[in-house]
Every structure is written in C-alpha cells, then in structure tokens.
C-alpha positions in Angstrom: 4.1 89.7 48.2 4.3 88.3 44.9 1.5 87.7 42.8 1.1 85.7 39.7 2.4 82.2 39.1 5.0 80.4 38.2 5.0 77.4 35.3 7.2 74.3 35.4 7.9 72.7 32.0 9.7 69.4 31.1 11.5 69.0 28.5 13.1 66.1 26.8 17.2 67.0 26.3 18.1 63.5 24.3 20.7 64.9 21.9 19.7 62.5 19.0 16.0 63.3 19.4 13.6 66.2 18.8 12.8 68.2 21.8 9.5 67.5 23.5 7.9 69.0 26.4 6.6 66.4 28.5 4.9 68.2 31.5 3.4 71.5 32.3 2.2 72.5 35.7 1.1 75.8 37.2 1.5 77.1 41.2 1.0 80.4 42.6 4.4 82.4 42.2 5.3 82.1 46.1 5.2 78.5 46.2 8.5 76.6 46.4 9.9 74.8 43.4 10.9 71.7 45.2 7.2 71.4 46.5 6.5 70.3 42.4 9.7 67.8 41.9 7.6 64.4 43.6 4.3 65.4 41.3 6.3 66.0 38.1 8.0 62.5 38.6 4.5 60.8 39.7 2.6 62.2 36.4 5.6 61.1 34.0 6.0 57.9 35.5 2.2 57.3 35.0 2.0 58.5 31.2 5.6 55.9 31.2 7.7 59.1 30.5 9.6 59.6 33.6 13.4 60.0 32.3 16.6 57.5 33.4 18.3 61.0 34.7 15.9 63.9 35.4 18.1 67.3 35.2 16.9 69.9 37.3 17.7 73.4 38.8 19.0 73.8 42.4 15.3 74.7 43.7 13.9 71.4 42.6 16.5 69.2 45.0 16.6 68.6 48.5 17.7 65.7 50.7 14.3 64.0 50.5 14.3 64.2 46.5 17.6 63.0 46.1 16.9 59.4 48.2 13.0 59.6 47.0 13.5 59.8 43.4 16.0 56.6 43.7 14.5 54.5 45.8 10.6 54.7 44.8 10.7 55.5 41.3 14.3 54.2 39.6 15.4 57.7 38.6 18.3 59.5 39.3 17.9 63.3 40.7 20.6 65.7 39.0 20.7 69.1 40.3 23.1 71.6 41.9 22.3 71.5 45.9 23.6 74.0 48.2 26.9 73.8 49.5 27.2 73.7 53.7 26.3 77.0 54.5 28.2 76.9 57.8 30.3 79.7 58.2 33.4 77.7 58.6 32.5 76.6 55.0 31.5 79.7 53.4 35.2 81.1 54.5 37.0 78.1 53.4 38.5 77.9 56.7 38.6 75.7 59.5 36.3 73.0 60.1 33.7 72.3 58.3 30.7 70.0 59.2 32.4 67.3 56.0 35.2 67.7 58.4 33.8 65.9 61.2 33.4 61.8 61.3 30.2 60.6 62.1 29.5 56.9 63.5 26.1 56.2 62.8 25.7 53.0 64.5 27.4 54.3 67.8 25.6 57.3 67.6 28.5 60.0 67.9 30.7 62.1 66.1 34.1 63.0 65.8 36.2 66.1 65.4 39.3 66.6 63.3 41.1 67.2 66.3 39.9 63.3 68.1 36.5 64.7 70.5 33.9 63.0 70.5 30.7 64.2 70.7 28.1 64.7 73.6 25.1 64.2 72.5 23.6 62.8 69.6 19.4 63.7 69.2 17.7 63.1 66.6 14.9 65.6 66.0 13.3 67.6 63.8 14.6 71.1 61.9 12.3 74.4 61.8 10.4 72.9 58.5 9.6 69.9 60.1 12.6 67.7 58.7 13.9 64.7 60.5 17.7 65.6 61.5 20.7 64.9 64.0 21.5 67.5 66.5 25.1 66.8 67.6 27.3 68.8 70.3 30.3 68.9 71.8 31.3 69.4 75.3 31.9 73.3 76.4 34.9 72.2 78.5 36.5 69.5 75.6 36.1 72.9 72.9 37.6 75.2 75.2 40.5 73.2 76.2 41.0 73.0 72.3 44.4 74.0 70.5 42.3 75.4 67.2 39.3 76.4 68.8 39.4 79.4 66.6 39.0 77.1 63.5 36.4 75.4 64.8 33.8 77.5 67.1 33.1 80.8 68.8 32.0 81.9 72.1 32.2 79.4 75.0 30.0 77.0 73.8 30.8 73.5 72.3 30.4 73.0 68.5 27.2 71.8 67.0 26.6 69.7 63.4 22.9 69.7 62.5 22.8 66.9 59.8 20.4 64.7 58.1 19.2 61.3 59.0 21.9 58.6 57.2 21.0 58.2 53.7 19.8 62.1 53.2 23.3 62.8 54.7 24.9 60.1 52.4 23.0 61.7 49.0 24.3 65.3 50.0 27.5 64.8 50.5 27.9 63.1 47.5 25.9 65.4 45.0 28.3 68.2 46.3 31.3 66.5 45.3 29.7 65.5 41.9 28.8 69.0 41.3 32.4 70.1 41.2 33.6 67.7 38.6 33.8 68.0 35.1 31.8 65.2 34.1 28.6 67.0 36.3 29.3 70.5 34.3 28.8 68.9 31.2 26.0 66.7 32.2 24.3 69.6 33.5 24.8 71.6 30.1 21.9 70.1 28.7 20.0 71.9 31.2 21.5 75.1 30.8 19.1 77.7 29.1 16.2 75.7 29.0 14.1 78.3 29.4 14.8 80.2 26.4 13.8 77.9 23.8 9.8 77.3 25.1 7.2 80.3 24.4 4.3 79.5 26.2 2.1 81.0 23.5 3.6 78.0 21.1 2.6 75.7 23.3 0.1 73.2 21.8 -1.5 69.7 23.5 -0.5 66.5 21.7 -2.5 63.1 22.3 
C-alpha cells in the first residue's frame, strides 16, 4: 500500500543552455515508471521538444523502450538496465545467458561447451511480453563436464530471452553502461532531482 503520487519532470541538461523543464506528469505512487517513458516522448515530440538523447533512470527503460524510442520516434533511449539477473550472473561464475550463442534464423542456441539446444518456443513471459523459451536436453546437461557451472538438479538449462532486436538493444546497453564514456554521459542526469521544487514551478506559453 502506498498512497500518494509520484511526479515525473523533464528537464533540459544542454550544458551551454539554461535549464528548462519541459514536461510534468502525475500517476498514482504505485504505478510503474516505465508505464510513463512512451507518453513523455509522444507529448515532447508533439510540442517539437523531444530531445536527440533522452537520459533517464533505470525504471524508465525496458526492452520495448529501448527499440520503440529508435525506431518510431528518432531518439535514442539512455538509461541504466538491469544486468542478467541469472544466478550464474549475479555470482560471476559460470555460464551466463551472454554466454550462450543464439542462431536466430535456425532457431537454436548454443552452449559454451558446443550443445545445442532442444527447443526453441517463442511465447510470452508472466507480464505478457513476447520472449524465447530455450532448453536443453536433460541427458546432453548431465553428460556435461562443467555441469556445475552451468545448471542444477537434473534438468537441462533454460535461456528465457527476448524476441531479436529487444535482445540485440539489451545486450548492448549493458555493455555501454560499463564504459566510461556512458558514466559521464549519464552525469548529466545525476541529481536531477535536487535542483526542481515543485512549489517554484510556474507554466510558460
């Protein structure tokens, strides 16, 4: 339970400009930030305001956004995403789902250690996302010399990934995100926040 709401503001960041809020909207406090990032782009891009680069918070970005934002409206999505959350991941140890080599057109994957996959479905996740559900063959895993590294119990591995391009923008936002040149994009994000009081606030035509 969480009541009250939650504002999101827009904010130019050009560094040889004033700074100028350029969108305001209000949701209910429970309602996911990502559920705003479309509408925010749809209204700038109407008032000829949407930005070359729009820098965001992790919340505002998912898989959708990243491809979206591109392809229908020219601007690039910046924002931290979530790292694989596989626990082969989060223990930086043994293999991860970047690990694995996946052949869209043949519809299959491929381990680090040669397997290939089972079964290849495309389906959809618990919120209704379009995704891959790959696995492995019990028997192929079992016989495997680093099984450990790789899976538990006596079933076969399974990837859960996003259609193609989804895939494509995730995997390459996570290695951005560890560069230097991403950090210091990003910067001009950082603390945003802090420099709007909503009681200053005033409505420019």
């Amino acid at each position: 339970h969480w009541p009250g709401y939650k504002a999101h503001l827009t904010e130019t960041c050009d560094p040889d400009t004033p700074h100028l809020v350029t969108d305001v909207a209000t949701t209910p406090a429970p309602t996911p930030d990502h559920t705003v990032t479309a509408a925010v782009q749809e209204r700038l891009a109407r008032r000829a305001l949407l930005p070359a680069v729009h820098l965001v918070d992790t919340g505002y970005v998912t898989a959708d956004h990243l491809v979206s934002s591109e392809a229908e409206r020219g601007c690039t999505l910046r924002g931290p995403v979530r790292e694989d959350y596989s626990g082969q991941a989060q223990a930086g140890a043994g293999f991860a789902q970047a690990g694995f080599a996946l052949d869209w057109a043949a519809g299959r994957a491929v381990c680090p250690q040669g397997q290939v996959s089972r079964r290849w479905k495309p389906t959809t996740d618990s919120d209704g996302h379009a995704v891959v559900a790959i696995r492995f063959a019990p028997a192929a895993c079992a016989a495997c010399p680093v099984r450990a590294a790789c899976v538990r119990g006596r079933r076969g591995r399974v990837l859960v990934v996003r259609p193609q391009a989804h895939h494509a923008a995730l995997l390459a936002a996570r290695q951005r995100q560890r560069t230097p040149e991403f950090r210091a994009q990003y910067a001009q994000r950082a603390g945003v926040e802090g420099t709007i009081a909503l009681g200053d606030l005033r409505r420019t035509r």
